[in-house]
Structures are given as C-alpha cells and as structure tokens.
N, C-alpha and C positions, 0 to 999 in steps of 0.2 A: 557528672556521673553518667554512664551509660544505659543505657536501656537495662542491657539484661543483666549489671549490679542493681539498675532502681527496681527490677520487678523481685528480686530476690530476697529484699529487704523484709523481715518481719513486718506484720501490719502494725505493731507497738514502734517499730522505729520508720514508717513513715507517716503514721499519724502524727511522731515528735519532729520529722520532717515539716510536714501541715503548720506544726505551730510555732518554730521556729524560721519559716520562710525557707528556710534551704531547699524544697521542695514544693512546688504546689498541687492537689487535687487534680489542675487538669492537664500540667506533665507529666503527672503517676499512671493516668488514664489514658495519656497518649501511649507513654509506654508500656502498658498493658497489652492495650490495641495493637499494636505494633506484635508486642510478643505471642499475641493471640491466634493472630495471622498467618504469621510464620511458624507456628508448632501446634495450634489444633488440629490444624488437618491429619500431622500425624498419630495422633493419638486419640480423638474425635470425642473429648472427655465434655466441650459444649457445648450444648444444642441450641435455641435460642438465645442471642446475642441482641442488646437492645443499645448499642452505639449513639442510634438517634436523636435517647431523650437522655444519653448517660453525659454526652459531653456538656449541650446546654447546665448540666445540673452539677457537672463539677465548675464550670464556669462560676455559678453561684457561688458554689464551696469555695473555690479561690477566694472568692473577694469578700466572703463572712472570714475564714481565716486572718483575712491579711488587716479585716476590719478590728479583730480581735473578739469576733462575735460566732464562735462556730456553732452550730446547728445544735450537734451534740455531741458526743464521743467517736464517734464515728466517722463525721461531717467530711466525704468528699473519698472514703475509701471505697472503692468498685468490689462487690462481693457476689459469690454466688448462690443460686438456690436451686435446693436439689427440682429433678421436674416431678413430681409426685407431690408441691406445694406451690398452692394458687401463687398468682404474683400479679396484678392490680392491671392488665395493659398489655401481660406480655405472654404468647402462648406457655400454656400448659399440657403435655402431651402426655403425660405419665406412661409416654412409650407403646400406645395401646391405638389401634387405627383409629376406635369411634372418637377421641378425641383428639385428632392430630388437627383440629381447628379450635380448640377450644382455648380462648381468649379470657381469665377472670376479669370480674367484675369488682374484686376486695381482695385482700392481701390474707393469706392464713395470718391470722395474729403474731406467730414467731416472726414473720418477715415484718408487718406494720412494725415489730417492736422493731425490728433491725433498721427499716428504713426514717421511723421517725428518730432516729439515733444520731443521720445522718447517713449511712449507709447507701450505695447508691445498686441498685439490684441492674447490674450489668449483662448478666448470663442466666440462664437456666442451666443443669450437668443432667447429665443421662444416668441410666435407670437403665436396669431389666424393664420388660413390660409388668406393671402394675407392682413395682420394686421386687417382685415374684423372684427369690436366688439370689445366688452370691459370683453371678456373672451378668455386668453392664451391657446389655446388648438385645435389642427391640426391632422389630417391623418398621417405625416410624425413623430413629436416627441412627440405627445403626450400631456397631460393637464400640464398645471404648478399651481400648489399649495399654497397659501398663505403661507409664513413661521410662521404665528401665529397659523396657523392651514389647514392642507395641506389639507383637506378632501373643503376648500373654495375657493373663489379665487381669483388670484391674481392680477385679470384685464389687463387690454389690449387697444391696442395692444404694450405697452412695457412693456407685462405683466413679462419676464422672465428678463427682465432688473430690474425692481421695486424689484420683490423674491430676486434676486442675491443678490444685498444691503442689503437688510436686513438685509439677514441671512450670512450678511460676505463674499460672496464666493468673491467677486471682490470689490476694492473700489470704482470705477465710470463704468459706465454704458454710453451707447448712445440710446437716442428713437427718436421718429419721433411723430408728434402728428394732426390729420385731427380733430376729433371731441372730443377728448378728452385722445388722445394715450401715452401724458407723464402724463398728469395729475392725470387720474382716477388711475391706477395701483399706481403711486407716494402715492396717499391718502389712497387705500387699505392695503400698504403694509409697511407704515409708513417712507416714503424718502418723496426726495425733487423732484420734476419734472418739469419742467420749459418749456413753449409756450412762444419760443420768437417772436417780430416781424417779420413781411414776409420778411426784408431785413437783419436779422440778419447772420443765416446760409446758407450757397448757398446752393440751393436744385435743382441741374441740372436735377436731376431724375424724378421731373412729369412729370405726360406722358401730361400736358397742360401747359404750361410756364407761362401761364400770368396768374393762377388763384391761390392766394394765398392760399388758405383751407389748403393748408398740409403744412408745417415746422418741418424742424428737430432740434432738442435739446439735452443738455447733462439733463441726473440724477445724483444725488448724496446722501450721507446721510446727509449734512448738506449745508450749504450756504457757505461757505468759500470753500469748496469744487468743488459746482457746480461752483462756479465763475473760479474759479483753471484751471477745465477744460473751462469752456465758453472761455477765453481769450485765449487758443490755436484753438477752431475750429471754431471760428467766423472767417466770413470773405467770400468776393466779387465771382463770377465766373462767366465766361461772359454767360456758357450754363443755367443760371439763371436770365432771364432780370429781376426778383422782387426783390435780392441782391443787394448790391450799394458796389461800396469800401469805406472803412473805413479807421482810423486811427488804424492802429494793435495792438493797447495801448488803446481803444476806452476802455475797460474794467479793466483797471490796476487800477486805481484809482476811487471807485463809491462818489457821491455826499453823504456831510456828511448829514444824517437824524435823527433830536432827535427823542423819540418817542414823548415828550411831543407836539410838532410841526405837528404832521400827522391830517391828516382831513379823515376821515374814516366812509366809507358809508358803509352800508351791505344790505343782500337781503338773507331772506330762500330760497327760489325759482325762481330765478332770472327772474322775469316778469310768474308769473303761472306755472312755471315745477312744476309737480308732485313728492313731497319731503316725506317720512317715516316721521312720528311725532316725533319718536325718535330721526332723525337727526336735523329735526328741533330743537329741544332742547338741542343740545348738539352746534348748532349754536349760539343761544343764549344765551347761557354760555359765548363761547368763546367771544363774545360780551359784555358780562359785567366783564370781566377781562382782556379787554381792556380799556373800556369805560372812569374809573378814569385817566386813564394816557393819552391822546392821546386830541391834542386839539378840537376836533370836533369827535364827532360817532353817527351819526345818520338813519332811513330808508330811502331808494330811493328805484325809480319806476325802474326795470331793464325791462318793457315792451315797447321795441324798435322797436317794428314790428313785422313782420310775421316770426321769426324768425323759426320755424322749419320747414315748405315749402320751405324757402329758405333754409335750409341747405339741405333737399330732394334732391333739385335739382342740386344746386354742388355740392352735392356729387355724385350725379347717372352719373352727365356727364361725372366726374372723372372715374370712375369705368367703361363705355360705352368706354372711349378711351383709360384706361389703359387694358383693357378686354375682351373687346365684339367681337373681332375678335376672338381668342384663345378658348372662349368659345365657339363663332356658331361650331369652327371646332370640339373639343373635351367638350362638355357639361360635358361628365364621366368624365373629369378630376377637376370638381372642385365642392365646395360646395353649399349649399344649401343659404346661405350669398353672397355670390357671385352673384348667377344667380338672387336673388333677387334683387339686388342691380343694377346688367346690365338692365334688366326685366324692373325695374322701367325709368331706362332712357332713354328705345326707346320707353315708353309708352308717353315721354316729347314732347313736339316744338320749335320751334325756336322760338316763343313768351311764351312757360315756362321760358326759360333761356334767355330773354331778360328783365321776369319779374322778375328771380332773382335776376339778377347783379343789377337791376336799384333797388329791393330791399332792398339790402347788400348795398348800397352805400345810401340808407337811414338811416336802423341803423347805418353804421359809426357813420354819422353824428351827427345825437341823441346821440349816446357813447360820441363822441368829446364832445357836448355843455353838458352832464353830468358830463363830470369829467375837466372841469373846475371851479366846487367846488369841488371836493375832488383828495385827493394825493390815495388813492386806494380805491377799494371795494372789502369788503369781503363775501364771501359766501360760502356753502357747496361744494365740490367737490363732491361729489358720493352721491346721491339720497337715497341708504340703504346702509345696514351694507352687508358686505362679503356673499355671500349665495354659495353654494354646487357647484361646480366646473362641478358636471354632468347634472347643469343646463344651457341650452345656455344664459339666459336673464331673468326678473322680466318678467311674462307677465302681473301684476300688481301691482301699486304701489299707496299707499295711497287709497284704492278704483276707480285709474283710470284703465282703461284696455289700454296697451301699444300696438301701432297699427303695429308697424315696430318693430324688435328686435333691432334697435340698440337709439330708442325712452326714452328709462331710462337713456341716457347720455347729456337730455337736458340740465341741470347744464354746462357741460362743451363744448357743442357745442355752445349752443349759446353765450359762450364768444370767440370763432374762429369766430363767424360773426361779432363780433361786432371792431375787427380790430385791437387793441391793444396788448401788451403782458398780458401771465397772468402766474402764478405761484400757486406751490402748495403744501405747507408746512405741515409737521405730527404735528400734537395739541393734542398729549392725546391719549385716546380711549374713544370709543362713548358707551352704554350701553348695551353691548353682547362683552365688552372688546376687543374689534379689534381698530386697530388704526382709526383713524377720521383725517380728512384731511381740513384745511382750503383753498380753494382758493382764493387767491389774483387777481384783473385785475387791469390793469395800463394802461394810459392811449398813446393813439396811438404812436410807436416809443419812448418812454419814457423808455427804459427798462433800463438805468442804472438807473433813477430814481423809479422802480420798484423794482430793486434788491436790492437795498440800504434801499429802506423801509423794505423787506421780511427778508432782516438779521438784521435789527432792531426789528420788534414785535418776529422775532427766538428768538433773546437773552433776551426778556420779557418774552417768554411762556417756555423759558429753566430755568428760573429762582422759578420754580412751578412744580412739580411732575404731580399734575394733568394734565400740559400741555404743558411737557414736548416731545422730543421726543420718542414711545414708540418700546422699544425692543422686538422681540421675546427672548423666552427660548432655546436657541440652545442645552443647552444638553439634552433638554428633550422633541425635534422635533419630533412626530411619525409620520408613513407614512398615509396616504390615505387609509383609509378603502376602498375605490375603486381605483386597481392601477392606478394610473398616463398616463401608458403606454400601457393600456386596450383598450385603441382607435385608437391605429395606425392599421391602414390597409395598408400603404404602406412606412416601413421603410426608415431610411437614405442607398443613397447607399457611399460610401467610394472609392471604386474601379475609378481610374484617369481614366481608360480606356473607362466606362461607361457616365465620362463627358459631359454636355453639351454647348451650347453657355449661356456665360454670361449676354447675351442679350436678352434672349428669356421670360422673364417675366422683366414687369416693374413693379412700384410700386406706386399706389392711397395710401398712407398712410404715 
C-alpha cells in the first residue's frame, strides 16, 4: 500500500492494521512524515512536530503489537494536539509571542489520557493567538489554509486540527471549543467536530471553574473514529468541579438509533443569526434529503433569549480572568482580539454578569422544554462559505453589518448557551464547492444519544455523493498566493534554554 492510501485510512482501520500485522506503527508513522512534508507546508495546519521521540516510540508500538501486548487502544497511532494544550516536552505557543518558548512540564489531562492509551503526540496544530476567532492565523506560526483551497480558511480556533484531517497529515486531532472552536473549522474543512457536554471532558484549565462556555473535545474524519477517540479521553478530575465521574465504558456501547425513528427539527438561522442565502439553501436541501426517511422533520423557533449579550458577557469575563492581568502589564504583547475582548469586560458589572448567568439559565430551560419533542436539531454551522484567510472576519453578512469580529459565529455560539451537546458533521459542499457542514444539537447531557443519532443520518448522507463526505485534491494542493507564513513577526523559539514556565499563559478557549 502506498503512502498516500495508508495515510487516508481511518484511525479504526489502521489500528486493525496494528493488530493484524498488515501494517506496523512505525510504517504508519513513516508514512505520515512523509505526507507531512510534502503537504504542510502548503497549508501550514502544524506547528510543532516532534519526529525525534515519535519514531523511537512507534518503534516500541511495533514490537508490543507484534508481541500481542499493545499499550492500549491507541498503541503506536500519531495524533494531534491543538496548541492551546500543554503537551509534556514539546513547545506550546498558543500562538501568542510571550510564549513562543514555552516548553510544558505535564500533559493537560485530556492529552495524558490520549497518550497513556498509546497515542503518540506527533504534532501540535495552530490556533488563532489565544484561540481568540474563527480564523487560524497568529504572530508566532502563521495562517493555516483550507486544504480545498489554502489561499481560504480553515477556521478556528481548532483551525490547524480540522486542515490536518483533511488533508491526511494525522488521523485524529484534539480541540477545544467556547463559541464554536471544534465545530466551525470541523464544517469548513469537511471533518467531524464534536461540543460535548460541560461534564464530559475535564477541563481543569479554565481560568473560571464553574462557568461552562469552554469544553474540550476530540475531531475526526468520521464518527466511528471520533467516538474511538471520545472513549479514551473522556473522563472525571477533581481541578474541574463541572466534570463528574463516569462509568469508563460510558461510551463503548451507543444506544441503537433507526433513522426511520429520529424526530428532527431544524433552523437556518438559529433564532435570527445572520445566515448567506446560499447557505441557507444548501440547509434546506439537506433538509429534504432527510425529510422522506426520518419520523418527524419539521421548523422550530431556536429564539431562546438574548442569546448574544449573553454570550458577550461570558465570554469577556473569561477573557478579563484569563488575561487581563498579563495584558495591563505587556499590552505589546498581544492582539488586537485580545485587548478587545479584555476591553469589553472591564467595561461589564457585577449586575452585567448577574444578568447573564440568570440569562443562560433561561435559555437552558427553553433548550430543555424544546427538545422534549425532538431527538436533534439541525442547522448551518458557518454562516458563509470559506473566505480569504487574509481576512480577520465577514464584517458583513446577508446585508447585516457585524458589530464584534467574532459576531458571524452566532450559529455556533448560541448553541454553547443553550447547554446541551452539539456536533458537527461534513454533508457535501455548498455552492462555491467547499465543504458545508451540518450542525447537529442534542439535547442537555444526552450525548450518547446525540452521537448515536450523528452516526446514523452519517451513514444516510454517505450513502449519496452529493452528501457525502467531501475530500480535498491532495495531489493537486497549491500553496497560498499569499504565504502562509507572511505574518509572523515573532517566530517559534526551539532553544530549551530560552524556555519558559508552563504556567504563565492560561487558556479562555
């Protein structure tokens, strides 16, 4: 088999590769590297690559496989992690100058879980700075490129996670998601991105403990996959009071779902976001090629409240306490996203953010008593089509004018207020031929019964070319008419010596 069949392979059929011998860990890995080589440059989806200690350690994998002794489910697959999470050894730049030397000292828990699994952390993927927006592109590595078309982009903030999949370099990916960080890029770049419940992944890392808005999640290219990984790095930790423990198997077995059985609601613009007509239209396609199969598909009112105020406001307090100290002291060191975003929330009160929570905890509600008629709702993930990567944001959409740059991701924020998981599956491509992205929301803590649905209508819309999942052209990738790498003003440093504390940037995203 070839390089660029073995790097295409689902991470479920080369880990039955692993255990069947037909493939080993450190052929998978050569072929990766290989593929890596040859096509990150054009799309520059990742940043730190740790070759060094990845091959030594598939070498191990090989020979625990061949011993019949694998590590663990995982044993000897090359993954990636977004860079907004520590990683044990191997820089962490969250895209941001003050740490373009900082080296962890401990793994975020979701990674330790990935890599005691087996898992071998190959790469880091690029970030906005400080995952800040829903375009991959920082000071320290540079923009990351759509792989259908690099000169676009590839969203954010798990924008270099969603490229990687794509275009083969790595089989699973890790993101994080506040307002829409696994989902939006997941839908631009034609993967799977999943917002799970506030208590599914521990996320010890916000700099606020009790405010759900941000949750981390795996990506993948397909549903059998992301569940592959879901079921290693789910799970409890006590420096995350919104976590719970589980049953470690919570994920092994999902509830059986026909399609003919689904009640399925949708929404072009989930309560009045500002939606492209042309996505609108490709919503309501996918819509009527459900509609025959599925026992119920009909409109709902997704206007829950005041939902983008409220997300204003936990967001900005997020951002004030993961931030706003580091900025008063060194303002030069960060962007223009950034200071906006602190800006906003010392402009707040203690009755702004008393009017939030008790906001948020109305839309729950309304979410809750809505989807007690329906088993999901579908809608647009990303508002337009891919646009020019040297643009920060739409600053309008459909004839609205967008007041805040990160304002064109109301589609997908306002399903992070409304409390539930939600998911976000490739359906096709929309009509500028990029991939289109369906989101799915499920309903509060439901998520095996969410994911169970998501790989149900998958195996409908795989069964259709038009809405299918869609591949880029790998051998006929071209770069960026504008490099990639035209924006850093303050490179990676590499040098151990130059390290810093692993602790000196947290992470709102």
């Amino acid at each position: 088999m070839g390089n660029s069949a073995l790097v295409s392979l689902s991470a479920s059929a080369v880990l039955d590769g692993f255990a069947k011998g037909s493939v080993t860990p450190s052929d998978y890995l050569d072929a990766c590297l290989d593929h890596i080589s040859q096509n990150n440059p054009k799309i520059n989806a990742l940043t730190a690559i740790d070759a060094e200690h990845a091959v030594p350690e598939a070498a191990l994998a090989t020979r625990r496989w061949q011993a019949g002794t694998p590590k663990g489910p995982l044993d000897g697959l090359p993954i990636g992690v977004k860079d907004l999470q520590d990683t044990k050894g191997l820089l962490t730049t969250h895209g941001n100058i003050l740490n373009r030397a900082n080296i962890p000292d401990q793994d975020l828990p979701m990674v330790a879980r990935l890599r005691n699994a087996g898992a071998i952390i190959l790469a880091k993927t690029n970030v906005p700075e400080l995952g800040a927006g829903g375009n991959s592109r920082n000071p320290v590595w540079g923009a990351t490129g759509n792989p259908f078309n690099p000169n676009l982009i590839a969203g954010g903030s798990s924008g270099g996670s969603a490229a990687a999949l794509a275009a083969n370099l790595l089989p699973l990916c890790t993101g994080s998601d506040t307002g829409g960080s696994l989902r939006l890029p997941a839908a631009l770049c034609g993967v799977v991105g999943y917002r799970p419940s506030v208590d599914v992944v521990a996320h010890p890392t916000r700099p606020l403990g009790w405010s759900g808005i941000s949750v981390l999640g795996p990506m993948a290219r397909n549903m059998d996959d992301l569940i592959l990984m879901l079921r290693v790095c789910h799970g409890f930790d006590a420096n995350d009071p919104l976590s719970s423990p589980a049953d470690p198997a919570r994920f092994d077995t999902l509830p059986a779902i026909e399609l003919e059985d689904l009640r399925v609601g949708y929404s072009e613009d989930f309560g009045g976001a500002p939606v492209d007509q042309d996505i609108r239209a490709c919503l309501r396609d996918r819509v009527e090629t459900l509609r025959p199969y599925v026992k119920e598909c009909q409109a709902v009112d997704l206007n829950l409240g005041q939902m983008d105020r409220t997300f204003d406001i936990l967001r900005a307090e997020s951002f004030v306490a993961a931030f706003g100290k580091a900025l008063s002291e060194t303002p030069e060191s960060f962007g223009d996203h950034i200071a906006r975003n602190v800006a906003l929330g010392m402009e707040m009160t203690l009755a702004d953010r008393a009017w939030a929570h008790k906001e948020q905890t109305i839309i729950l509600r309304r979410f809750n008593a809505l989807m007690h008629d329906f088993d999901v709702i579908i809608l647009p993930t990303s508002p337009v089509s891919p646009f020019p990567w040297t643009q920060s944001h739409p600053s309008r959409i459909d004839a609205q004018e967008m007041d805040i740059y990160y304002r064109w991701l109301a589609l997908t924020y306002r399903g992070s207020m409304a409390g539930g998981p939600s998911i976000t599956l490739p359906c096709g491509r929309d009509s500028n031929n990029m991939p289109f992205g369906l989101q799915m929301l499920g309903a509060t803590r439901a998520d095996e019964r969410l994911l169970a649905a998501a790989k149900t209508i998958e195996a409908h819309f795989a069964q259709n070319p038009l809405t299918a999942r869609p591949q880029p052209d790998l051998k006929n990738i071209v770069k960026s008419t504008v490099d990639l790498r035209s924006i850093v003003t303050h490179p990676p440093i590499f040098n151990s010596a130059a390290r810093v504390a692993s602790s000196s940037m947290p992470t709102a995203v």
